[in-house]
N, C-alpha and C positions, 0 to 999 in steps of 0.2 A: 750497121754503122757505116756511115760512107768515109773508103777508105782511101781516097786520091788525095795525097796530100802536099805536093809542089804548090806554091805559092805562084799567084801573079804578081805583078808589079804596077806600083803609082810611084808618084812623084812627090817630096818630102819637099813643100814650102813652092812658090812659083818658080820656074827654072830652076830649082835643088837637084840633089841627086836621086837616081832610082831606086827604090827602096820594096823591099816585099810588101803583100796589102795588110799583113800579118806582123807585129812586133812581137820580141817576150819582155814579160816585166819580171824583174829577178828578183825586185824586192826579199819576196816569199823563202829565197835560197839565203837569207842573212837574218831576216827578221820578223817580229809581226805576226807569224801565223805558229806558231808553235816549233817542235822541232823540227829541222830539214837533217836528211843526207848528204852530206858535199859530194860524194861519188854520182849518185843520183841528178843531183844539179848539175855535177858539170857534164853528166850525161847527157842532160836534157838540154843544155845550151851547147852540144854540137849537134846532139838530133835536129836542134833545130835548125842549124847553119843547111843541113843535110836538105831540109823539106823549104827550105829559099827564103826564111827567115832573116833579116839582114837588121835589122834597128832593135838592138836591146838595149834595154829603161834602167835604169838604176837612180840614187839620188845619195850627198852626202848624209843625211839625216838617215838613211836605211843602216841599223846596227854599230850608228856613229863610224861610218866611213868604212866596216866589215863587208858590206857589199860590195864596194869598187873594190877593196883589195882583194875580194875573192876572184872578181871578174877578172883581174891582171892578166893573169897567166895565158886563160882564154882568148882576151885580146890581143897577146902578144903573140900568138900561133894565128891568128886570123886574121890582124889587122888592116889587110888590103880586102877583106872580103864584108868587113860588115862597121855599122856605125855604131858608136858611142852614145849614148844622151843620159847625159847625169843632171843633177838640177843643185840649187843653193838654195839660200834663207829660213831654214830653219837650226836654227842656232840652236847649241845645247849647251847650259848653263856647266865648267865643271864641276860645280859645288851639287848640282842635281841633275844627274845624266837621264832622269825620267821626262823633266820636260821641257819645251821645243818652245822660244822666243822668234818669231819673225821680226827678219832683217832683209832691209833691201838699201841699207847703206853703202855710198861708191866704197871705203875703207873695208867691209866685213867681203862686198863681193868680189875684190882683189885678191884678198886673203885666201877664201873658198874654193877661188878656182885654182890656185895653186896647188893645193890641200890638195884637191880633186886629181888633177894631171899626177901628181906624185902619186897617188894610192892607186889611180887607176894606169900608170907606168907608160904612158901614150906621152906624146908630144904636143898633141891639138884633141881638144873635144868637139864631136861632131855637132853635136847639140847640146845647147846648156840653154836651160830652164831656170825661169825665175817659179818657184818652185808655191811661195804662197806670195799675198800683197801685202807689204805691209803699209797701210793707208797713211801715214803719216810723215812718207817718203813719195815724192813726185813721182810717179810713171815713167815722162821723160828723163827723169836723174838717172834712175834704176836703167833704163833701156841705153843710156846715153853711155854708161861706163861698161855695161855688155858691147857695145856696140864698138868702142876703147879695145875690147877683147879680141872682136873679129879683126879689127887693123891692125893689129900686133899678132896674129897667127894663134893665138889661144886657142881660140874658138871658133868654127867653122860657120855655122847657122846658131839662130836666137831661137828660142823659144818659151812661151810662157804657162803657167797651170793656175787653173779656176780665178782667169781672168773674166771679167764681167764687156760687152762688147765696147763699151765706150774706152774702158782702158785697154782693151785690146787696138780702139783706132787710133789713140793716143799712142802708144808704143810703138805702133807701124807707121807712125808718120816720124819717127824720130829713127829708125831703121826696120827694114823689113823683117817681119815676124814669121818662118817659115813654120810650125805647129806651134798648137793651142792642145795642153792636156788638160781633159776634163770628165768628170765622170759621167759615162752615159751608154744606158743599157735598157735593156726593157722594166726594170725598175726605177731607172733614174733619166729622166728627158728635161730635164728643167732648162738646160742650153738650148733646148732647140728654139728658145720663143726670142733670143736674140741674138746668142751667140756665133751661132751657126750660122745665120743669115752674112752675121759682119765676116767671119772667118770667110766663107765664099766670096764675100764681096771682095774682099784681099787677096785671094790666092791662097790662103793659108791652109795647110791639111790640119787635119782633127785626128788626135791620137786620143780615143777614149783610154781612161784605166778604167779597171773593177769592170769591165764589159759582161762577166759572167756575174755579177752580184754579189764579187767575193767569196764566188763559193755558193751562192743560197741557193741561185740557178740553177746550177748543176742537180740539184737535189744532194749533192753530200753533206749536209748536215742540214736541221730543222729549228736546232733553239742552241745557237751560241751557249750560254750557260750552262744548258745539259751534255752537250755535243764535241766542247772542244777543249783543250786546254787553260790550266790557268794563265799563261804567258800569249794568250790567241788576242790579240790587237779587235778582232770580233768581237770578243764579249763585251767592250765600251760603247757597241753601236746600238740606234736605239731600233734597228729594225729586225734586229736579228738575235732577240731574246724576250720573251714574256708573251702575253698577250699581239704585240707586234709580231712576234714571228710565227707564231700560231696560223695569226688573220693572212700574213704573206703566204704561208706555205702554202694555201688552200687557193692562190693567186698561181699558182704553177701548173693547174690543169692542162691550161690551154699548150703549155710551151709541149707538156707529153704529149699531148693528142695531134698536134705539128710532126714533133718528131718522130712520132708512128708511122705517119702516110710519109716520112719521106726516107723511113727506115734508117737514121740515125740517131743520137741521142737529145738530151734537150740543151744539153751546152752545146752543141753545136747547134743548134736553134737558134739558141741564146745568142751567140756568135755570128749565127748569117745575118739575123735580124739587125745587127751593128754593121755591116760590112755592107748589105743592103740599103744602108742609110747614105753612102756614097751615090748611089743613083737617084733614091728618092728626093735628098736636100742638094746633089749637082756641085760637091766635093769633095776631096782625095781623104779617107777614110781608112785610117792605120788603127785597129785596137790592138792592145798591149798584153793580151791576156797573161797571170802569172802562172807560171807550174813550177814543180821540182821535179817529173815526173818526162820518161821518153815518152811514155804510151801517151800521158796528156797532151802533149807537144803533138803525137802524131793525129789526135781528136783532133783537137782545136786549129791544126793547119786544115784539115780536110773539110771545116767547115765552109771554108773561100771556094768549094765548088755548090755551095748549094744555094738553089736561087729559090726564095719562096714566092708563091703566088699572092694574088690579088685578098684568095680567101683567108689565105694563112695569116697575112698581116691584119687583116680585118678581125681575127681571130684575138691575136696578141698585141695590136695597139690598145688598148682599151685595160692591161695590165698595169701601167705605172701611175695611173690617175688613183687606183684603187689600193695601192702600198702605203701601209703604216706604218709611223714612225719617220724618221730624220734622216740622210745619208749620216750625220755626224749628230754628238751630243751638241757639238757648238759650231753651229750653221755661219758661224760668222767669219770666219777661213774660206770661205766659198765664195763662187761668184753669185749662186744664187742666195746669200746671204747680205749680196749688195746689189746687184739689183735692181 
């Protein structure tokens, strides 16, 4: 396993600040994937600061606001050393804390960011996220009253997730949009056929999430429904139980026989091959990988030294055409679900 794990450094949005090539998504230490360790997690998020880690993800929607309050303490011991980026809009009903209303009203995203600054005990968010779209609210309304936020010290940079490119140009001409989160990994490429293009064309860096598959990549589990908990946010997905994950698992040859000649594992495959895509599509390229885990953190940094070749890629491009099943049950939260 390759074990050089210090991060380099890119730039978070055009003239933003410097940032590792590397984020951690913490979601996983509050919600989503089954039980976590808190000792563990808060492990893993100073291993990380340790291996040059600087932009950790969070959102208020992760464990109804239990992830930024876990993150507190952490940021309050580090806060000159690393960025914040939480996100809004997805509302939780309190009559039904199970399901999630998008909102991207100015009223609900005033509210939010408050909620946010308080639970996560900072004074300014480095990055706030409009976190999904909701269609029925202008673009430039949503961006215009983020934008409210950064003039009044709230919020340091914008950011938006599983924007489609035309609303990505729209939001950047009403202020500049430093990252675009979206999902994309050797499973999932659907932004590359416009997204991508427009975020280069802007300056904008690309913070993929789910980079490892959530997990499928890596090879730690094989059928959600056999494999993981009943509370695992995985068992809803449609690629990653039945039939669907059967036909995927059998799509992961390639990434082991990668990671053999380069004598690391296949998440860090998984992971150079996203890291990789800064060079191949010619912009600043942050994945967000999630752990609870120091030894993960120390995988998954040590992937940003590995450079695959010409055959490797030729090897594992030819993977996400041939994956079955949906990233979501309901495509319609996505940008590739608009389009």
């Amino acid at each position: 396993m390759t074990t050089d794990h210090t991060v380099p450094t890119t730039t978070l949005g055009a003239g933003g600040p410097e940032v590792g090539v590397q984020g951690l998504g913490c979601m996983g230490m509050s919600f989503a994937y089954g039980p976590a360790d808190a000792d563990a997690s808060r492990a893993a998020l100073e291993r990380a600061l340790e291996r040059g880690v600087t932009l950790y993800d969070t959102a208020d929607a992760y464990g109804a606001g239990d992830n930024e309050r876990f993150l507190a303490p952490f940021l309050a011991a580090h806060r000159d050393e690393v960025l914040i980026a939480t996100k809004f809009a997805l509302s939780i009903p309190p009559d039904d804390p199970t399901r999630r209303i998008v909102r991207n009203d100015p009223p609900y995203i005033r509210q939010a960011v408050e909620a946010s600054l308080r639970r996560l005990d900072v004074d300014v968010i480095d990055l706030y996220y409009m976190h999904r779209r909701d269609v029925n609210v202008p673009i430039e309304e949503t961006v215009g009253v983020m934008a409210e936020l950064v003039r009044e010290g709230k919020v340091k940079q914008l950011g938006l997730s599983e924007v489609t490119a035309a609303e990505l140009r729209a939001a950047h001409a009403v202020h500049p949009i430093a990252a675009v989160q979206s999902e994309w990994s050797l499973f999932s490429r659907d932004i590359e056929a416009a997204v991508v293009p427009a975020a280069r064309d802007l300056g904008v860096t690309l913070v993929p999430y789910s980079p490892l598959g959530r997990g499928f990549l890596t090879g730690a589990f094989t059928d959600a429904s056999k494999d993981l908990t009943q509370d695992d946010f995985r068992r809803t997905m449609p690629r990653f139980t039945g039939d669907n994950a059967a036909a995927n698992a059998a799509l992961l040859e390639p990434v082991r026989t990668v990671a053999e000649s380069h004598g690391a594992t296949p998440a860090q495959i998984a992971l150079a091959w996203v890291h990789q895509q800064a060079t191949v599509r010619d912009l600043p390229v942050v994945p967000i990988p999630g752990t609870r885990s120091p030894s993960r953190v120390d995988e998954n940094t040590a992937a940003t030294r590995i450079t695959l070749t010409e055959s490797d890629l030729a090897l594992l491009d030819p993977i996400a055409d041939k994956v079955a099943g949906t990233r979501y049950a309901d495509m319609s939260f996505t940008s590739a679900g608009r389009e």
